[in-house]
C-alpha positions in Angstrom: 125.8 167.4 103.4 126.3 164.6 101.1 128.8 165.7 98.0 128.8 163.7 94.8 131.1 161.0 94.4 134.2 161.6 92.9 133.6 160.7 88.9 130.6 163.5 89.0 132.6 165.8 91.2 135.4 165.2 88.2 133.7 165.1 85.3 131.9 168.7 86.4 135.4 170.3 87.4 136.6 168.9 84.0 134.1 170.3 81.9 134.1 174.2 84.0 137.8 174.1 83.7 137.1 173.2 79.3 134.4 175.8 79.7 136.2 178.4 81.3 139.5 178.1 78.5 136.6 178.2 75.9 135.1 181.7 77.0 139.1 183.0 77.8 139.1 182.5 73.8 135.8 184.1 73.2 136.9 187.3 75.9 139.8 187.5 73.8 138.1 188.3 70.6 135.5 190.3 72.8 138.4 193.0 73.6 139.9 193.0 70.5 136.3 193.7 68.9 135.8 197.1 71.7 139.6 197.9 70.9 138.4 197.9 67.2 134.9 199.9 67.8 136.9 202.2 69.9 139.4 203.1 67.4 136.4 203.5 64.8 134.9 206.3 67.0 138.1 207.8 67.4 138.7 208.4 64.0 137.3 211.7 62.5 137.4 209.8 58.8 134.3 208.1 58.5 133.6 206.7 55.3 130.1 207.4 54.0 130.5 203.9 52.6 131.2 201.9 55.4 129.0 199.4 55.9 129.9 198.0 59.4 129.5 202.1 60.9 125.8 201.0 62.5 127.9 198.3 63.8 130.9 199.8 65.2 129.0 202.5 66.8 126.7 200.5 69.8 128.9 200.7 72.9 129.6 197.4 74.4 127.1 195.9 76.7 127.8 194.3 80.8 128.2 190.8 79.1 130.8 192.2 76.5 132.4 193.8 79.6 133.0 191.2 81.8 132.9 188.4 79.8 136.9 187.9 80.9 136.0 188.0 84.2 133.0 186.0 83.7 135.7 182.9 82.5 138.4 183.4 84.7 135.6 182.8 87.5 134.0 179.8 85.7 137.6 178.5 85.0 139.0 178.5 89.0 135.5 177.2 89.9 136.2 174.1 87.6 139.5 174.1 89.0 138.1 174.1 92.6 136.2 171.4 92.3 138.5 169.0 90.1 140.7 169.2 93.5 137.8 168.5 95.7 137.4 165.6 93.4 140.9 164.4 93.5 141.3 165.1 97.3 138.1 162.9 98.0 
């Protein structure tokens, strides 16, 4: 099995490893966002003014979930292959 040279093998691992930072950011606001929702369920002092309610209410879907774990795998898999370019 023929790999790609090393600039392609680098320049993919790069952009995972940029990718992979990029959704840690986005996971990060994903949590605090279901911390938020679940805190707005919690409380028995709904608002019949609250405009964000419909909002706050939808439980969070699988991608909300494991978006986290969805990054940290992109990230090492970036990682991965920067040092399989580097070693080549």
């Amino acid at each position: 099995m023929n790999l790609p040279d090393y600039e392609t093998l680098l320049a993919i691992g790069v952009t995972l490893v940029m990718a992979g930072v990029i959704l840690r950011g986005f996971a990060a606001q994903t949590r605090r966002d279901i911390a938020r929702r679940k805190e707005h369920r919690i409380d028995a002092r709904k608002s019949a003014e609250a405009y964000l309610s419909g909002e706050l209410d939808r439980p969070p879907g699988w991608f909300e979930r494991n978006l986290g774990l969805l990054a940290n795998v992109i990230l090492v898999a970036g990682v991965v292959i920067t040092a399989v370019a580097f070693a080549r």
